[in-house]
One Martini backbone bead per residue (centre of mass of N, CA, C, O) as a GRO file, in nm:
protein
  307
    1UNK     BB    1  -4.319  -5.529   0.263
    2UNK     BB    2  -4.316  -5.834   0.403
    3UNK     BB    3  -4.184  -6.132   0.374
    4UNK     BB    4  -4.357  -6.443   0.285
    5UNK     BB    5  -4.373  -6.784   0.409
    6UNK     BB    6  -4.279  -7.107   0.237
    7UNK     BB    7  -4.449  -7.331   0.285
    8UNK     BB    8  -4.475  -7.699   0.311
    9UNK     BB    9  -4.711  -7.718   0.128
   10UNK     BB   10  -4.559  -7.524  -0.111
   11UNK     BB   11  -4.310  -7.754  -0.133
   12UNK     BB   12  -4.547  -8.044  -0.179
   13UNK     BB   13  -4.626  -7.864  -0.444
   14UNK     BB   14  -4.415  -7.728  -0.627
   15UNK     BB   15  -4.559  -7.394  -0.617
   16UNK     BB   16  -4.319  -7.172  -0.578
   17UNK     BB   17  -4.383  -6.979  -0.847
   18UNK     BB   18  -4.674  -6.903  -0.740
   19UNK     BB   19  -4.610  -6.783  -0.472
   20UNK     BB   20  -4.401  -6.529  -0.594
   21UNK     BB   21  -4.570  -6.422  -0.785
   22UNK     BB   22  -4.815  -6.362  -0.574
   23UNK     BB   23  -4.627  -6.155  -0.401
   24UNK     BB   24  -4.555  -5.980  -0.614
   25UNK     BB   25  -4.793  -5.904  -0.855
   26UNK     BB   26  -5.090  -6.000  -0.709
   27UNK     BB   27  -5.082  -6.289  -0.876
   28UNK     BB   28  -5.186  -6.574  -1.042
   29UNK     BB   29  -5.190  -6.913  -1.261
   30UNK     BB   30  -5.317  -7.191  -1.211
   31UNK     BB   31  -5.278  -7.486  -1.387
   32UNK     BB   32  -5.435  -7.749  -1.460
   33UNK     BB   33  -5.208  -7.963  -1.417
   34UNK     BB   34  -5.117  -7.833  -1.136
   35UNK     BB   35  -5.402  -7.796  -0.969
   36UNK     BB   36  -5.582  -8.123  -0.997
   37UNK     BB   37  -5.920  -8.140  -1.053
   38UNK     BB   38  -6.022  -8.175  -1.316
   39UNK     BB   39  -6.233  -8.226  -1.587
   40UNK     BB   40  -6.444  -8.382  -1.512
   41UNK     BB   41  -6.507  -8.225  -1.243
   42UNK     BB   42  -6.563  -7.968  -1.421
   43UNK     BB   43  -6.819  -8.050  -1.587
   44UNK     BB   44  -6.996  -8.074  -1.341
   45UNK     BB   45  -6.975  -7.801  -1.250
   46UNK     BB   46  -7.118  -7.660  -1.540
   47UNK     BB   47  -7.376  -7.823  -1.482
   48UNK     BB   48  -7.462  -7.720  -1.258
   49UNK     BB   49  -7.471  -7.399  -1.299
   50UNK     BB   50  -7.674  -7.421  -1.524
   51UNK     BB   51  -7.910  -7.536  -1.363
   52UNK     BB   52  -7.920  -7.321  -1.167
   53UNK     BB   53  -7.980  -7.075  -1.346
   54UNK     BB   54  -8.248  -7.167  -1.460
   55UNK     BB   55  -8.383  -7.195  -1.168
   56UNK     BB   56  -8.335  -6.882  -1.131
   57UNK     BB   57  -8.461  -6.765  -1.427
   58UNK     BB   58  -8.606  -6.977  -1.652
   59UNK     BB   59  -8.331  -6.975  -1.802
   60UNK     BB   60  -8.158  -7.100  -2.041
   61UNK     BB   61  -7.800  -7.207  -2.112
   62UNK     BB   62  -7.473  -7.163  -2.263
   63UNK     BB   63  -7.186  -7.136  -2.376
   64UNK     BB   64  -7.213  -7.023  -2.676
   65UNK     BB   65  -7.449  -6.828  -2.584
   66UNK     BB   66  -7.637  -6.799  -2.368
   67UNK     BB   67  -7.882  -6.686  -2.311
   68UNK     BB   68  -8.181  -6.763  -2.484
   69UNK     BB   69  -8.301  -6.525  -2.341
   70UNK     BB   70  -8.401  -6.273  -2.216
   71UNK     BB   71  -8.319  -6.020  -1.963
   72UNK     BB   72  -8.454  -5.896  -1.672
   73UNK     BB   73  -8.423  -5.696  -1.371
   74UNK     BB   74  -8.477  -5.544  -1.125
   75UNK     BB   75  -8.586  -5.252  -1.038
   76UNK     BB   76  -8.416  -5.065  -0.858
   77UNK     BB   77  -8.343  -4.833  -0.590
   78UNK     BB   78  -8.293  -4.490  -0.713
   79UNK     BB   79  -8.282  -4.167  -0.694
   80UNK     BB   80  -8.344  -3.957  -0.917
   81UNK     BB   81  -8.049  -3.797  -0.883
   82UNK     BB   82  -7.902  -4.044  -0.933
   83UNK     BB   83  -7.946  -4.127  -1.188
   84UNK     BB   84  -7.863  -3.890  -1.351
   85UNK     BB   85  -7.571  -3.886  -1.265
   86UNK     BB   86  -7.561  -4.184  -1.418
   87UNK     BB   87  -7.633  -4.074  -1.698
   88UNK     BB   88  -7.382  -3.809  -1.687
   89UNK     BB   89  -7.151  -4.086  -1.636
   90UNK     BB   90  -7.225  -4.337  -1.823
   91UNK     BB   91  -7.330  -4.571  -1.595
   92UNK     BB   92  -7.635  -4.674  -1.584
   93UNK     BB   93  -7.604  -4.947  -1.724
   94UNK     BB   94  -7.479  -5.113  -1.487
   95UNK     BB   95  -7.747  -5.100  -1.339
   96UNK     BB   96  -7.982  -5.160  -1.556
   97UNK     BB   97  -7.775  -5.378  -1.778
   98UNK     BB   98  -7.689  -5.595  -1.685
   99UNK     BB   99  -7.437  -5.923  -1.750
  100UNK     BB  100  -7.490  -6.052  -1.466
  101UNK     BB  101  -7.536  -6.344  -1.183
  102UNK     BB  102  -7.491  -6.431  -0.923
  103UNK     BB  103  -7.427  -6.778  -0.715
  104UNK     BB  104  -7.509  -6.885  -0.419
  105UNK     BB  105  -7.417  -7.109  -0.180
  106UNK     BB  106  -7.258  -7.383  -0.275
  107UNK     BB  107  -7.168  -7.557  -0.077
  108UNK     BB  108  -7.489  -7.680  -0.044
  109UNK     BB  109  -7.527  -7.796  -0.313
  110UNK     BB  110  -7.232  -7.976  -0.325
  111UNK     BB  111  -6.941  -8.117  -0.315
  112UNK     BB  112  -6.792  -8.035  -0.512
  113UNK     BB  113  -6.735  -7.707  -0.403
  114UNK     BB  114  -6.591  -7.788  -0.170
  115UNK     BB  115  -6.341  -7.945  -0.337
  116UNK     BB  116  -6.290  -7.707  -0.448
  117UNK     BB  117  -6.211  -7.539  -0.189
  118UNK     BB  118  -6.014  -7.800  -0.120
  119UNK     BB  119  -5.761  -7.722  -0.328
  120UNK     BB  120  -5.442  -7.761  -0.253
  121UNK     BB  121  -5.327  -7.501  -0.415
  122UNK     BB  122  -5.511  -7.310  -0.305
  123UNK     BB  123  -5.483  -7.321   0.022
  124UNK     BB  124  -5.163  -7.289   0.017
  125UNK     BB  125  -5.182  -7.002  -0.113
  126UNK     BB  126  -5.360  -6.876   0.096
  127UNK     BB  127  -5.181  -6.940   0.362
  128UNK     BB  128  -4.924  -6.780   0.252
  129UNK     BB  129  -5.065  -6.500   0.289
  130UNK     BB  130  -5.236  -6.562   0.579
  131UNK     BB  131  -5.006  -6.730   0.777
  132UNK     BB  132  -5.255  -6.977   0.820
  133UNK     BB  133  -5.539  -6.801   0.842
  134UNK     BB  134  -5.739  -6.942   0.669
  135UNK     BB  135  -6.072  -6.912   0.552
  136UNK     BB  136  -6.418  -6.943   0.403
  137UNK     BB  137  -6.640  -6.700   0.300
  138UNK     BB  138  -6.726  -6.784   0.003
  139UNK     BB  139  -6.911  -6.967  -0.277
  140UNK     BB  140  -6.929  -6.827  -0.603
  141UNK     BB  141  -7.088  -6.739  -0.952
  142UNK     BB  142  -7.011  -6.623  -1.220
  143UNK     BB  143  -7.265  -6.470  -1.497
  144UNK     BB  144  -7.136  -6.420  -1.815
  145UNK     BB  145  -7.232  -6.200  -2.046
  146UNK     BB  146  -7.310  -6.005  -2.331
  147UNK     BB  147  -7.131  -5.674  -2.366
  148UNK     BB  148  -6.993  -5.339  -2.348
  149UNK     BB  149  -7.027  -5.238  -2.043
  150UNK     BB  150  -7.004  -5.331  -1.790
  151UNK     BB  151  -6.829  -5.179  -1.569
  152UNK     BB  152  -6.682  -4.997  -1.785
  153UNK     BB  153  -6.438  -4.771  -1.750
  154UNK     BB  154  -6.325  -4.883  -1.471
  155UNK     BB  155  -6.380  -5.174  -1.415
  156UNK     BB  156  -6.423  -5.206  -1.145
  157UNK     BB  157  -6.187  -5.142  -0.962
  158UNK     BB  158  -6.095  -5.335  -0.641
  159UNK     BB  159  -6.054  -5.397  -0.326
  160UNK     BB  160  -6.145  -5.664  -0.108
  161UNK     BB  161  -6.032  -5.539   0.160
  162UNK     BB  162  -6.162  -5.231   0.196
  163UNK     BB  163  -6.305  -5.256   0.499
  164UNK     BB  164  -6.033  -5.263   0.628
  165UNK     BB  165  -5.786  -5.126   0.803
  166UNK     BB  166  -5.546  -4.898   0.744
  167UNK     BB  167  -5.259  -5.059   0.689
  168UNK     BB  168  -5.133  -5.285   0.502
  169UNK     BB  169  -4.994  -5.565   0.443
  170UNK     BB  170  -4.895  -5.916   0.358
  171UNK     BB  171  -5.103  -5.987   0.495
  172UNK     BB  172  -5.401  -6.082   0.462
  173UNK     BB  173  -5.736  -6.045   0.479
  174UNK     BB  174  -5.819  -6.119   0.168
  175UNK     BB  175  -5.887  -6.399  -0.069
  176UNK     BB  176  -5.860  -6.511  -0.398
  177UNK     BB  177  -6.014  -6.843  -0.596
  178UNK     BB  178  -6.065  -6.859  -0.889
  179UNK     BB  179  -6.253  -7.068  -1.153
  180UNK     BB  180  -6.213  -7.143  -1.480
  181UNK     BB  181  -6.498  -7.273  -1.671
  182UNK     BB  182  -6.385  -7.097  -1.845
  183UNK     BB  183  -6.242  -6.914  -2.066
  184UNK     BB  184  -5.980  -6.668  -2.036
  185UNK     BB  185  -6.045  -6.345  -2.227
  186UNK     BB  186  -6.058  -6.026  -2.320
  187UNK     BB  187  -6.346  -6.064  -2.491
  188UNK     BB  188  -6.469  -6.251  -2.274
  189UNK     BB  189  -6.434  -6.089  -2.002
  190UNK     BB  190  -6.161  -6.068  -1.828
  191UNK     BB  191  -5.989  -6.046  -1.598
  192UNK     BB  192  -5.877  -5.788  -1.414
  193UNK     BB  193  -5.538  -5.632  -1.349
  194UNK     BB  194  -5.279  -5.449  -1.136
  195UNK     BB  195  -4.951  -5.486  -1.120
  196UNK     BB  196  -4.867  -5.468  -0.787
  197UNK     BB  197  -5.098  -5.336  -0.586
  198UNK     BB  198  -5.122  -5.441  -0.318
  199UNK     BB  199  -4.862  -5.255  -0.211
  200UNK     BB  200  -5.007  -4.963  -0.177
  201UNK     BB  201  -5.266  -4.947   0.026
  202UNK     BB  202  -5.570  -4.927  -0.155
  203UNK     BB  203  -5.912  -4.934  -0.234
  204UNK     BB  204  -5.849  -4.774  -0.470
  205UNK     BB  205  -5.778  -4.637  -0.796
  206UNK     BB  206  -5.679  -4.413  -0.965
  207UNK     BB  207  -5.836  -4.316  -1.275
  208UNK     BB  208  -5.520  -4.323  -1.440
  209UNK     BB  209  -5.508  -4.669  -1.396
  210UNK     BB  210  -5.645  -4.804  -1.574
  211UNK     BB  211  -5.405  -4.806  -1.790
  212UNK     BB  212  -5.302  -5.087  -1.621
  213UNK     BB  213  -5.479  -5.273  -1.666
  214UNK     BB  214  -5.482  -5.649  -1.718
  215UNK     BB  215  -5.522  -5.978  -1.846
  216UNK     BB  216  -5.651  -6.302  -1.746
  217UNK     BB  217  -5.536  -6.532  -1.928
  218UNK     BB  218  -5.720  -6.834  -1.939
  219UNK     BB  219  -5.780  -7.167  -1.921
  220UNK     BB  220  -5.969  -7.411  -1.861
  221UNK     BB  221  -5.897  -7.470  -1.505
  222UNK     BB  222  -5.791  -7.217  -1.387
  223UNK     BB  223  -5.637  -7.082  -1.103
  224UNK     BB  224  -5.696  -6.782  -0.973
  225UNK     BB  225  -5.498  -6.571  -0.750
  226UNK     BB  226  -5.578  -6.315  -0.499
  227UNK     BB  227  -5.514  -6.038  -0.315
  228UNK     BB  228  -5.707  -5.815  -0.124
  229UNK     BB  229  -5.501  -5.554  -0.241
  230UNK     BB  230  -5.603  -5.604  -0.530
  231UNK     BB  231  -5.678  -5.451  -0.850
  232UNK     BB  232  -5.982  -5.584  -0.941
  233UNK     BB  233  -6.199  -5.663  -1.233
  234UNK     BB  234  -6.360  -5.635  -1.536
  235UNK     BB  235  -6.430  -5.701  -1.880
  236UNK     BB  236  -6.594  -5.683  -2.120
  237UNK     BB  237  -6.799  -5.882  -2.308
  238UNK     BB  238  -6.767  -5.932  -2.694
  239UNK     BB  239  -6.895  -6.219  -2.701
  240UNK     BB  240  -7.062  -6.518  -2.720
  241UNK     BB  241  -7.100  -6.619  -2.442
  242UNK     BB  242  -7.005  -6.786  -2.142
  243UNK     BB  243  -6.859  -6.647  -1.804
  244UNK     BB  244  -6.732  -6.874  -1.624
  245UNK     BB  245  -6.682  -6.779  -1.264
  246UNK     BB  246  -6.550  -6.924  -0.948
  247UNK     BB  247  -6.556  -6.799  -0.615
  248UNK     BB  248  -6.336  -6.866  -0.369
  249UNK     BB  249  -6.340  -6.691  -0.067
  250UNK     BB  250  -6.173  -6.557   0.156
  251UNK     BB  251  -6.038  -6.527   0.499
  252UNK     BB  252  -5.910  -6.417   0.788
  253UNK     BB  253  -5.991  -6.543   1.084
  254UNK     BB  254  -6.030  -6.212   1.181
  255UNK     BB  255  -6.272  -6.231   1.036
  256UNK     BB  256  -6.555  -6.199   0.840
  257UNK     BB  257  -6.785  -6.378   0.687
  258UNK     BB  258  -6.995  -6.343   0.384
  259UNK     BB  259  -7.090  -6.638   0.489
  260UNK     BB  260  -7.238  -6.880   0.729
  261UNK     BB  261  -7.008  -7.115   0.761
  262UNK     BB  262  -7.017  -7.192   1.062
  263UNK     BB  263  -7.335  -7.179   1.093
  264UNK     BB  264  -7.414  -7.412   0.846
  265UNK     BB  265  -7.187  -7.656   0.895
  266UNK     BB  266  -7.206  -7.983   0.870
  267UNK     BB  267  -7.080  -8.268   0.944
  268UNK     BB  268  -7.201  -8.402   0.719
  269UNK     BB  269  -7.024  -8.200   0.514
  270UNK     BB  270  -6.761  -8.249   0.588
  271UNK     BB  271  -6.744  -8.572   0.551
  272UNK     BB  272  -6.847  -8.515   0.196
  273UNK     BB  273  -6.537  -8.465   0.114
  274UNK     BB  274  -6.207  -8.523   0.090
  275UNK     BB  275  -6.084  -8.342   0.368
  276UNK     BB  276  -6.239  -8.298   0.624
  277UNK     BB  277  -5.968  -8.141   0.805
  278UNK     BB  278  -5.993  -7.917   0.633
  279UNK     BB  279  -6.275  -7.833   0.607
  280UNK     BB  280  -6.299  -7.777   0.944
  281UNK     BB  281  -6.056  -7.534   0.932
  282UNK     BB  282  -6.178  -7.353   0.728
  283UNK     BB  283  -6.491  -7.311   0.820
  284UNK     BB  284  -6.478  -7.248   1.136
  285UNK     BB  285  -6.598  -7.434   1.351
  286UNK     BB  286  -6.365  -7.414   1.590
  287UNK     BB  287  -6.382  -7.188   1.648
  288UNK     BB  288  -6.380  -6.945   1.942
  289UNK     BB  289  -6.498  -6.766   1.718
  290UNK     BB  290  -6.808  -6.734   1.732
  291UNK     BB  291  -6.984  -6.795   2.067
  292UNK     BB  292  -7.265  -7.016   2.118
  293UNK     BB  293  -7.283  -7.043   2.384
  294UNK     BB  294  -7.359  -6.890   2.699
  295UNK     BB  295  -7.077  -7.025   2.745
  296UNK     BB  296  -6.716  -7.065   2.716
  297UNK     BB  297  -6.615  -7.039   2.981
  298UNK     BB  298  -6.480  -7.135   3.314
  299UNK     BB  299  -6.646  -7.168   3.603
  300UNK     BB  300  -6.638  -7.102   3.932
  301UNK     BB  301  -6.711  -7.294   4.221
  302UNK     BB  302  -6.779  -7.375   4.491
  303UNK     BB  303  -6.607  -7.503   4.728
  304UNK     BB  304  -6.550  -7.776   4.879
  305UNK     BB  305  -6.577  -7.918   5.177
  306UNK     BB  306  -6.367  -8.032   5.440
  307UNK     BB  307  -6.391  -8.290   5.670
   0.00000   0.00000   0.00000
């Protein structure tokens, strides 16, 4: 792979020992400290997300117990002979019995989710991976509770741009910055991954790699960085209590965003921000695709007659 270069962002913010680290082992974990998002409004994070939980699904969540009444997903639609085959391969608690369910669409829901995206060192190191064309593609949050089996034995291991056509280089496709809303330990169901993968350039690691994957344990407020073609899943949960990761998901400019950031995204919306100026260049809203006028480029007409 290509070396890629040390922006003056990641100058002007002395983070330059996370961007090494995130180019060598295809992962970060900036501290609170360095951060520098805030207690309080870390708190604030973690309010509106259980408040939204509880509102999707009718139940209460706590940080110490996790939902407090029992939860059942709706039964998937999946032919007789896939259920076997998943049920003949231990996979089937998987699709049965998750113990998480995303929040989706969260930039709408309040300006803090915003300004989580727009975090000076999230940003700095998104654009040091993308060449400086990262926008933001989705702002997602993981609500995970006590379970077994998790993603299972795969740990779910997978790199996020395999939609992208490989070979892959140091520029990312996509990748992500997740933010630890709670601690993330081991027990407590910490993301996996395989350090250095990102090199490897594949969409998934062959089954005898998982006994690579190591976890990513960090204090809340840590904000973990990941290259889009790092392996990563996430660990069972095996404690009481809820594992909040709030993923603000990137892509390259020249990909598609994960949700419609580009055409959802209003004037109100960016001045609303910390710093509206990177927000309206992340949100994608000025880019030249996709063009939604009826005619984008300019129209030659008859010269007007002279004389």
């Amino acid at each position: 792979m290509d070396n890629l270069t040390v922006t003056e962002g990641i100058k002007s913010l002395g983070i330059e020992q996370y961007a090494e680290e995130l180019e060598e082992t295809g992962l970060t974990v900036v501290p609170p400290e360095v951060n520098n998002f805030g207690e309080a409004r870390m708190d604030e994070v973690v309010k509106r997300i259980l408040d939204r939980a509880k509102a999707m699904t009718g139940v209460n969540f706590t940080i110490e117990d996790g939902p407090l009444e029992e939860l059942e997903f709706p039964m998937p639609k999946i032919p007789e002979k896939a259920l076997e085959q998943l049920k003949a391969s231990n996979m089937a608690d998987a699709i049965l019995k998750p113990t998480q369910f995303l929040i989706q669409k969260l930039t709408h829901e309040h300006r803090i989710f915003r300004d989580l995206a727009l975090n000076p060192a999230s940003v700095a190191l998104q654009n040091f991976i993308m060449a400086g064309q990262t926008r933001l593609s989705s702002v997602n949050c993981f609500v995970k509770w006590q379970g077994d089996f998790g993603y299972g034995p795969t740990l779910g291991l997978h790199a996020d741009q395999a939609a992208t056509p490989t070979p892959w280089g140091a520029v990312a496709h996509s990748a992500n910055s997740t933010w630890c809303l709670t601690d993330y330990t081991l027990d407590g169901g910490a993301l996996a991954y395989i350090p250095g993968s990102h090199k490897e350039g594949r969409p998934a690691p062959p089954s005898d790699r998982v006994k690579d994957a190591i976890p990513v344990e960090a204090p809340r407020g840590s904000l973990i960085v990941f290259h889009g073609a790092t392996w990563h899943g996430a660990f069972p949960r095996k404690e009481k209590g809820l594992r909040l990761g709030l993923a603000v998901y990137h892509r390259h400019a020249a990909n598609l965003p994960q949700e419609d950031i580009p055409g959802l995204t209003s004037d109100a919306m960016i001045a609303d921000t910390d710093d509206p100026k990177v927000y309206r260049t992340i949100s994608g809203v000025d880019d030249k695709f996709p063009y939604r006028e009826e005619q984008s480029e300019a129209v030659p007409h008859l010269k007007a007659a002279t004389g």
